[in-house]
N, C-alpha and C positions, 0 to 999 in steps of 0.2 A: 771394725778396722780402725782402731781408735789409737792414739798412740801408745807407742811400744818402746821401754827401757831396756827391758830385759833380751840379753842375748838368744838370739835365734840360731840355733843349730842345723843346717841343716844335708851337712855330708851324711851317705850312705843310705837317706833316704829316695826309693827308685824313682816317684813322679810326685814331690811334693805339690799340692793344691786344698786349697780349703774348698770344703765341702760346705756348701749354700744353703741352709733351709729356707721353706717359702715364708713370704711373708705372710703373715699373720695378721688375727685382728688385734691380737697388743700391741702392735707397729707402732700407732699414736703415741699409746701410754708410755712404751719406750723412749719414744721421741722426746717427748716432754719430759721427762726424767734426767735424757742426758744434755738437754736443752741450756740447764743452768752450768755444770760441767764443763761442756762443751764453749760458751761464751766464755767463760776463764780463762779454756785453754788458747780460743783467739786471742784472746787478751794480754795475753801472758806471753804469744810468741808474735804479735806485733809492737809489743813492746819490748827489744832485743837491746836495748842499749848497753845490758852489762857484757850480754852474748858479744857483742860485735866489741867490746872493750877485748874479749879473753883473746878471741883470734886476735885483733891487732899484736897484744902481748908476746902471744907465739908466734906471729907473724914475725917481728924484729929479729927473733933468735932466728928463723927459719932464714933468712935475708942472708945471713950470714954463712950456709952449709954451703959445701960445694956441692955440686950435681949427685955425687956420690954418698956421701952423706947424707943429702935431701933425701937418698933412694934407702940409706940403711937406717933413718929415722922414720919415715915410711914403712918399713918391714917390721921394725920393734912394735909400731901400736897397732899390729894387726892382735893381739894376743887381750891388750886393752881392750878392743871394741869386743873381741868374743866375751871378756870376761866380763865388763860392765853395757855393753848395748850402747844404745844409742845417747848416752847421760851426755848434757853440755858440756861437762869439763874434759869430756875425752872427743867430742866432735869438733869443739873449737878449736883444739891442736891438730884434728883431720882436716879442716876447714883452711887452715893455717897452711896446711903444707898445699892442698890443692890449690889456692890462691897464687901460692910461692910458684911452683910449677906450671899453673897459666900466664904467668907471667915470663917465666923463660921459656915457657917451648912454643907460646902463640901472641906473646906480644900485649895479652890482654889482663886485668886483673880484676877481678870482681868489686864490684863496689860494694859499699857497704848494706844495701837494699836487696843486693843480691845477695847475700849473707841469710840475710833474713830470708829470704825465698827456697834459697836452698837448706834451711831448718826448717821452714813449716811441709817441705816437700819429705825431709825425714820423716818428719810425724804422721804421713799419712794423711795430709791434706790436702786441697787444691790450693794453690797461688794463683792469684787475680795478679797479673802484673801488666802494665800498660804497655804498648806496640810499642817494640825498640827499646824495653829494657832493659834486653838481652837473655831473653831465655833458656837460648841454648848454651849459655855459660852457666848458668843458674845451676842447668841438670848437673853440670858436672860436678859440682860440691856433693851433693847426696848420692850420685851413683857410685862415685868412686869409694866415699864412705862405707856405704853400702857392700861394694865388691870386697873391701879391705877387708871386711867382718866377715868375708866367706861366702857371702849370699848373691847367685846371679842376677844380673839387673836387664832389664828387658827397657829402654829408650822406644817411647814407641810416636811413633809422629804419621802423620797424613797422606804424604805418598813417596814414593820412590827419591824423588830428584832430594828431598829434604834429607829424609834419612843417611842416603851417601853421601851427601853435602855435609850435614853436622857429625856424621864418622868420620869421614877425614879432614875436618878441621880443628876437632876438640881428640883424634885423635894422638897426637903429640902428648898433650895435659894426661888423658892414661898410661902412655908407656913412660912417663917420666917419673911414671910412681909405680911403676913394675906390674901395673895390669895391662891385659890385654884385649881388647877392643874389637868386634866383628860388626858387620853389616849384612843384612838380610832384602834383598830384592826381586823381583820380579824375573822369573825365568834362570833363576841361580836350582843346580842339580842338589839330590838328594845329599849327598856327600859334601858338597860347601856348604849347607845348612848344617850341619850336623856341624861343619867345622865352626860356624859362625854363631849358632846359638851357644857352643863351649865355651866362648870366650866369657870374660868377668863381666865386661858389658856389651850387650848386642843393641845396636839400633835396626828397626824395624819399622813397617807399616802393620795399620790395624789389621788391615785385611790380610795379610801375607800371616802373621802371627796367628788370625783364627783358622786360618786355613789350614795349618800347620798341624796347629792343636787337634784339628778334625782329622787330617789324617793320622796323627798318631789315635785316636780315638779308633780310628775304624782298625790298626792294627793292632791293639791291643783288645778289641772286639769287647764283653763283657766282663772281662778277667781285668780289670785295672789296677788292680791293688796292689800296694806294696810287698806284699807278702808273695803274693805270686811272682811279681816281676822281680822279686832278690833268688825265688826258687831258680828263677831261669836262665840265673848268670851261670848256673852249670852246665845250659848247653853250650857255651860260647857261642862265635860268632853268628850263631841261628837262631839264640834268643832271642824273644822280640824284642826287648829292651835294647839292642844293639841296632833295630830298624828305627826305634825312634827321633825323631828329629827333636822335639825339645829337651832339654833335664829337670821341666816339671815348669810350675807357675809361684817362683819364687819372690819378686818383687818386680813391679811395670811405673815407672815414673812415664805419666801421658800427656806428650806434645799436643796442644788445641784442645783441652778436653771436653770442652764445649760439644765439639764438635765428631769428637770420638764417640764418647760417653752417652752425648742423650742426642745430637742431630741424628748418626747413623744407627741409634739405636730403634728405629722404625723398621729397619728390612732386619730379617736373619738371616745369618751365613749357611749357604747349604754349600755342600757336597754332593755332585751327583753323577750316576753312572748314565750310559747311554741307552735310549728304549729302540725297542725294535719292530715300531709301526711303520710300515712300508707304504701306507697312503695316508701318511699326516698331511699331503702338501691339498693335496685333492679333498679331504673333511676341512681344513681350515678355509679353502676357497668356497666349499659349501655354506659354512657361517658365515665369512663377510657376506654372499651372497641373500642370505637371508636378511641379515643385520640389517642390510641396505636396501630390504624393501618393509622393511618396518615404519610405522608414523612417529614420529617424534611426540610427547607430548600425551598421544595418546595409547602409543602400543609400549613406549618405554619411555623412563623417566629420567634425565640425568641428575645428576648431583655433585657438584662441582667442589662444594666445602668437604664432602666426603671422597670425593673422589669413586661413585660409583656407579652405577647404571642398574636401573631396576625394572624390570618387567611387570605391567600392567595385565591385569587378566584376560584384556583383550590381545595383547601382546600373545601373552604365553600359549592364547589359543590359534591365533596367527603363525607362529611358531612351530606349532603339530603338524597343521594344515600343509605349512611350505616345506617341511621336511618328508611328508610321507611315504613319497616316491626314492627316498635316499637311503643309506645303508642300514646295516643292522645297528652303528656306532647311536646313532640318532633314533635307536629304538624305547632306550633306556630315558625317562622324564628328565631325571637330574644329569644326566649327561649333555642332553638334548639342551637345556637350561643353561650348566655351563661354560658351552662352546659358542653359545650366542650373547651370552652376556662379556664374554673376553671381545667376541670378535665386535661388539659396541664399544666394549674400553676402548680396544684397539682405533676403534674408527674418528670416537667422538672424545676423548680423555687423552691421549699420547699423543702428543704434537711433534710433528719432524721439527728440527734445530730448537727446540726446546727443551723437552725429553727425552730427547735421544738425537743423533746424527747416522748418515750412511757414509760409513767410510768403507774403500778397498769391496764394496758390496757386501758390507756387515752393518749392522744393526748396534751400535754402540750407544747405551746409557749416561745420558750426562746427569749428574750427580749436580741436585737442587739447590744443594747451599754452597757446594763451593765453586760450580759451574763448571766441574772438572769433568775428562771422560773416563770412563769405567768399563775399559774393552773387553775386561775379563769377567763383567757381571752379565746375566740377564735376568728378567724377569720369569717367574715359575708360572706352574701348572698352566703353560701353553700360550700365555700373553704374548712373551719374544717373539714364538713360531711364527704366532697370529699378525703378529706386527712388521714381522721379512716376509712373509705371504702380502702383503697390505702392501708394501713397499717395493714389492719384484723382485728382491733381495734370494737369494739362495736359500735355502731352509735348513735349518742347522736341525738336527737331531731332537726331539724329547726327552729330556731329561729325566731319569728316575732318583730321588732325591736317597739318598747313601747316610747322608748324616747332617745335623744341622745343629745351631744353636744363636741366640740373642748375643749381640756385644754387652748387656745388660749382666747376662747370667757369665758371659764366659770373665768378662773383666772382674767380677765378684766371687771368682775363682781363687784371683792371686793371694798368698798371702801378705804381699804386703801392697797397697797401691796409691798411687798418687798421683795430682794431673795439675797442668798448668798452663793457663790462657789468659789473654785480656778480657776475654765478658764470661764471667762465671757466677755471680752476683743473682740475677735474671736467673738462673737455674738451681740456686743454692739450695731450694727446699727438694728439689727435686736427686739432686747427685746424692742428699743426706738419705734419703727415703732411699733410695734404689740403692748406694752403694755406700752408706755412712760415713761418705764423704763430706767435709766440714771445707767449707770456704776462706780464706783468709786473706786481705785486701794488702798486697805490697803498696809502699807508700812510693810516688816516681825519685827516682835520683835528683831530677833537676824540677822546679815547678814546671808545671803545664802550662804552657802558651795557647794552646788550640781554642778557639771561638766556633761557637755556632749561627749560625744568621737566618735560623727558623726552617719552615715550608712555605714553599709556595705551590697553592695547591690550583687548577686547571679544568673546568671542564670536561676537554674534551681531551683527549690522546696528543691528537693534530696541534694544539696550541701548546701542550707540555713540550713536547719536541724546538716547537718556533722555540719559547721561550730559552729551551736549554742551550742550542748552539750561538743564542745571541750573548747568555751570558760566557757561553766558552770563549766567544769574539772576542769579548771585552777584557778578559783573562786574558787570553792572548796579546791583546794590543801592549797590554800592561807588561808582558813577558813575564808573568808568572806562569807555574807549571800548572795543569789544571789535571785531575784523575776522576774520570767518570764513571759510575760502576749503574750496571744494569741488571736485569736478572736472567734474562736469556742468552743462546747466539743470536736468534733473531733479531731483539731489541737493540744488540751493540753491533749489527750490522747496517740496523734500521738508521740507525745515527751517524753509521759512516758513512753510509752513502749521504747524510744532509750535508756532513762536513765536507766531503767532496768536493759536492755539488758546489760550495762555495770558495772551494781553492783551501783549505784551510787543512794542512798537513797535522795527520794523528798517525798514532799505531792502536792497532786491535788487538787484544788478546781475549780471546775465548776461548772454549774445548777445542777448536781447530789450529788453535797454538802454544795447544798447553806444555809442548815440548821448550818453548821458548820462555816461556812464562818468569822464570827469575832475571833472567837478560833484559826482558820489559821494564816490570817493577823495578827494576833498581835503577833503569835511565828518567822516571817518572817523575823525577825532583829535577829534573833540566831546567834551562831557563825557558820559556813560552815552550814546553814540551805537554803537546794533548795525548793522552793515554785513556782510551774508552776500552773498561773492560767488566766482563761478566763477576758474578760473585768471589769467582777463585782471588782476584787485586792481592796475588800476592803473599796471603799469609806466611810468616816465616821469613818473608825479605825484605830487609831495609831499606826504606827511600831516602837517600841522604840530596841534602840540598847542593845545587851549583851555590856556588861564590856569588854573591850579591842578591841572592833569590831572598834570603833571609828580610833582608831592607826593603822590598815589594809586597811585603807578607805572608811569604813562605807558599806551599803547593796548597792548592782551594780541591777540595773533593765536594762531588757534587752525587747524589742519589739520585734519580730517576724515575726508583720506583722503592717502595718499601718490602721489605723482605716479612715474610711469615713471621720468621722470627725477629724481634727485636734487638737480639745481640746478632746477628748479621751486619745489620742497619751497621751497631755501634761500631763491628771489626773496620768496617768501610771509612767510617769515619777518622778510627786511629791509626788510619794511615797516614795522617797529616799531624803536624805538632810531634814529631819523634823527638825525644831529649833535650826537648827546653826549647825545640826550636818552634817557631811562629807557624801556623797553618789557619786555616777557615772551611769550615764543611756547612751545607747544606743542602735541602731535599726538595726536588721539583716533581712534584706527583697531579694524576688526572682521578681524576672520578671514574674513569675507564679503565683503570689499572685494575690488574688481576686481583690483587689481594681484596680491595672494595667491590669490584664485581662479584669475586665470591665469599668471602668473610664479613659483607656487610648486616645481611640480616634483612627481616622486611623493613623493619623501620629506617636502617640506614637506605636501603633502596630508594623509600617512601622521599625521604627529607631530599638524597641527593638527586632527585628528577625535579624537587621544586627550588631548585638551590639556583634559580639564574643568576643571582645576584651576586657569584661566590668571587668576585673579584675584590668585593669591599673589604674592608677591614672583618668588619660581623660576619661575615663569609666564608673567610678564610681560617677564622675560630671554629666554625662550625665545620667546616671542609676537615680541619686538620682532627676534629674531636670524631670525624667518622672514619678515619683512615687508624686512628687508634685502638677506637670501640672495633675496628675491623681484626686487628693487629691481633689484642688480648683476644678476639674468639678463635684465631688462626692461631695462637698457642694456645691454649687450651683444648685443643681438637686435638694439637700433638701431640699433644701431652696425654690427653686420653689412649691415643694410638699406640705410644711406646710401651705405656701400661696392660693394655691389651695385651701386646707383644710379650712382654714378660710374663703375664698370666700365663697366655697359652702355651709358653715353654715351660714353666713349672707345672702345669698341669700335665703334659705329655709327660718328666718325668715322671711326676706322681705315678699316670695311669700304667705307665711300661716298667715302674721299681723291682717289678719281681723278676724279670726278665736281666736289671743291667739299665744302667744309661740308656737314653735313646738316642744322645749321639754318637 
């Protein structure tokens, strides 16, 4: 997916998609080949200074058309871009008019860094650009490009509220250049899809997009080919091509892609029809039951870095023993095995307000890195059952899984793709391997102001907390805005109730407000305004400062806790210092916290039980160098994870090739 000059064709083709081989063991040898290449072409597109001369140039002329000519100078160079592609001297004049037209239909005009962002997003790279440097202006330079040349553009961003948010704000900027613009959400019918994925450019979420793609999958069944689906335009309207919801996997510019790409690249997207066991609720109450007269320790094992539970041989024979008298389901060993190692997950690894919440007496998944909830996921092979049986919750049906795929394998579908976040840096080796995506560092509009002022690292839980709301006090007194991010509901509950307790006015946003969630973040920069909230803080919303905040030092964000991944950490932090303004971040963590309790290792265990002293200076070196050495083993786990993940979907095709896809 490397860039591309050359015009892409792609009318009258039925489902265009690139077809993925696995990798392989020359993957390296490749790597290293286009390694030198590849740094050029960074090189060459963060160094835009002539680029960003040409647009200014067409820019002047463009200033001067009226609405209507801006619209019939815009129709002339659609014939350009088919005939030469994506070459600077015919982008800079696209770039030119898109500028020109954000400017009159929404008020805004790209800066010249945005320029830049929106060429390296042409080429089929990621853009590294810092919180607030306007991203969602960004997309529009290349999608619209993109649309002009004929090619549908697929805007895909993290959930719902964003999506229709940046369609209809950036949509004005497309119809002023004669495209047409759709939005894709959540409980929209068969036929608004159809009407919204038609348009030039659709905004979307990940999940709604793979979902989509799976159902056209399952209607097109193993006959996917072009060839067939042009055969079938002579049934009319009973063709299945006329059932399909997308027009194929043409080009996807990805809002967060951090977070698209390799975060929720850990779970795969299933499709699943409904099973018809009529005493799932009665076998599930039998497993916890079992579960729960098991020994700890010594009949099973937990594993918290892995997140798994494993049965001892004393276990496994305990096991036999306490089922014998139970059905024929629990006759079969690895059944028998199964059902009691979920109903352990269930008991000892899924934590209510952590992992999931009950809402309406449902069983909802809150989603780890952005703390958001996920009403429409569950967990497979019987986890969810297991865990609304655990819970008292109602028991939703067993799922029988229809169709499935990796956001890894399906994003490495498009053929054209592109993504753009503030921390992508941290995963650059990783997006190039899985999706030969190349990283490129926008340079800020204005310098950075933002300060860090270390860790302060705690013993114990109990004294991390004292410490935190005394410094929120002190914020407070000061009336500057303070943003505290935590990693649960639990923990940003845990801390409102302290703030409470001491009279000290905040608002909450976790998964129980995530409907509110942009309304919050963006009051967040008040003056003495406390905002304690789970990982979601907002991404994609501005925090702009009150009047005088700036001269106090701008909003202070505070961590908590450290997140698995280290670009979490970083998003939390740039939420403070947006466009030159003043901010201060730093992290107040225990020895108690999750990620050092289970990503420390023995020897970090070892050191942090003799660590009394961690209050000193030398303490607090050694406090912070274990919360690290924690960090890199807690990526690195994921990173093995996601890899997994893609193995075992490429191998499932491999083994089902003769049959057709397996999704």
């Amino acid at each position: 997916m490397s860039s591309a000059v050359l015009p892409l064709r792609v009318e009258g083709l039925a489902y265009p998609e690139r077809l993925t081989p696995s990798l392989g063991k020359l993957d390296e040898l490749a790597e290293r080949a286009a390694a030198p290449m590849l740094r050029r072409l960074r090189s060459r597109l963060r160094n835009g200074t002539q680029f960003v001369r040409e647009v200014a140039d067409h820019g002047r002329r463009c200033a001067d058309l009226s609405d209507a000519d801006l619209r019939e100078t815009t129709d002339r160079l659609r014939p350009a871009l088919l005939q030469n592609g994506f070459a600077d001297i015919v982008v800079a004049h696209s770039f030119a008019l898109v500028r020109e037209a954000a400017r009159r239909s929404v008020g805004q005009r790209p800066f010249d860094v945005q320029l830049l962002g929106g060429r390296v997003l042409l080429h089929n790279l990621v853009a590294e650009m810092d919180t607030g440097e306007g991203k969602t202006l960004t997309a529009t330079l290349p999608a619209c490009t993109t649309a002009l040349a004929g090619i549908p553009v697929h805007i895909v961003t993290v959930n719902d509220y964003l999506a229709a948010r940046d369609a209809e704000l950036m949509g004005p900027v497309y119809r002023a250049l004669g495209l047409t613009v759709g939005v894709i959400v959540h409980g929209m019918t068969a036929e608004s899809r159809q009407a919204a994925y038609g348009c030039d450019v659709t905004y979307c979420t990940n999940k709604e997009l793979v979902f989509d793609y799976l159902k056209d999958r399952l209607v097109v069944a193993h006959q996917p080919s072009r060839v067939h689906l042009q055969i079938e335009r002579l049934y009319g309207d009973r063709a299945r091509l006329s059932q399909l919801l997308l027009r194929g996997l043409h080009c996807a510019i990805v809002d967060e892609a951090d977070s698209v790409l390799v975060d929720e690249a850990r779970t795969p997207l299933i499709i699943a029809g409904r099973g018809n066991e009529e005493y799932e609720r009665h076998v599930y109450e039998q497993a916890l039951d079992v579960s729960q007269r098991l020994a700890a320790d010594r009949e099973f094992v937990i594993d918290h870095r892995e997140r798994r539970v494993h049965l001892t041989p004393s276990g496994l024979a305990h096991v036999t023993a306490l089922s014998q008298t139970y059905g024929a389901i629990w006759a079969g060993r690895r059944r028998r095995e199964d059902l009691v190692l979920q109903a352990l997950s269930a008991l000892h690894l899924y934590q209510r307000d952590k992992h999931y919440l009950i809402h309406n007496e449902k069983v909802q998944i809150v989603d780890e890195y952005t703390g958001r909830v996920m009403p429409d996921r569950s967990w497979e092979r019987g986890l969810h059952q297991m865990i609304e049986v655990k819970e008292q919750c109602p028991l939703g049906r067993r799922q029988e899984t229809l169709a499935r795929i990796s956001y890894q394998r399906f994003f490495r579908r498009y053929l054209r793709l592109a993504g753009m976040t503030g921390t992508a840096c941290e995963v650059a080796s990783e997006l190039w391997s899985v999706y030969r995506l190349g990283v490129v560092q926008i340079p800020t509009n204005r310098p950075v102001r933002r300060q860090g002022q270390g860790n302060r690292i705690y013993m114990t839980a109990a004294r991390k907390w004292r410490a935190v709301v005394e410094k929120i006090q002190r914020m407070h007194q000061e009336g500057r805005p303070v943003l505290v991010g935590t990693r649960s509901v639990a923990a940003s509950e845990e801390l409102s109730t302290r703030l409470f307790n001491i009279g000290l006015p905040h608002q909450v946003l976790n998964a129980r407000q995530d409907r509110e969630e942009a309304a919050i973040v963006a009051r967040a920069g008040e003056s003495g305004r406390i905002t304690v909230a789970t990982n979601m803080a907002g991404r994609g919303t501005d925090i702009r400062l009150d009047i005088g905040v700036a001269k106090r030092g701008g909003l202070h964000v505070i961590a908590t806790e450290r997140h698995d991944a280290g670009r979490i950490d970083r998003q939390l932090f740039g939420r403070c210092g947006r466009q030159g303004d003043p901010g201060t971040y730093e992290a107040c963590l225990s020895l108690e916290d999750e990620l050092v309790a289970h990503h420390s290792g023995r020897l970090g265990k070892w050191v942090a039980a003799r660590l009394v002293w961690l209050e000193t200076a030398v303490g607090q070196q050694i406090g912070t160098w274990l919360v690290k050495r924690a960090q890199r083993r807690a990526e690195r786990l994921h990173s093995r994870i996601r890899q997994t993940v893609l193995k075992m979907d490429e191998q499932l095709e491999t083994t089902l090739a003769f049959a057709g896809r397996p999704e």
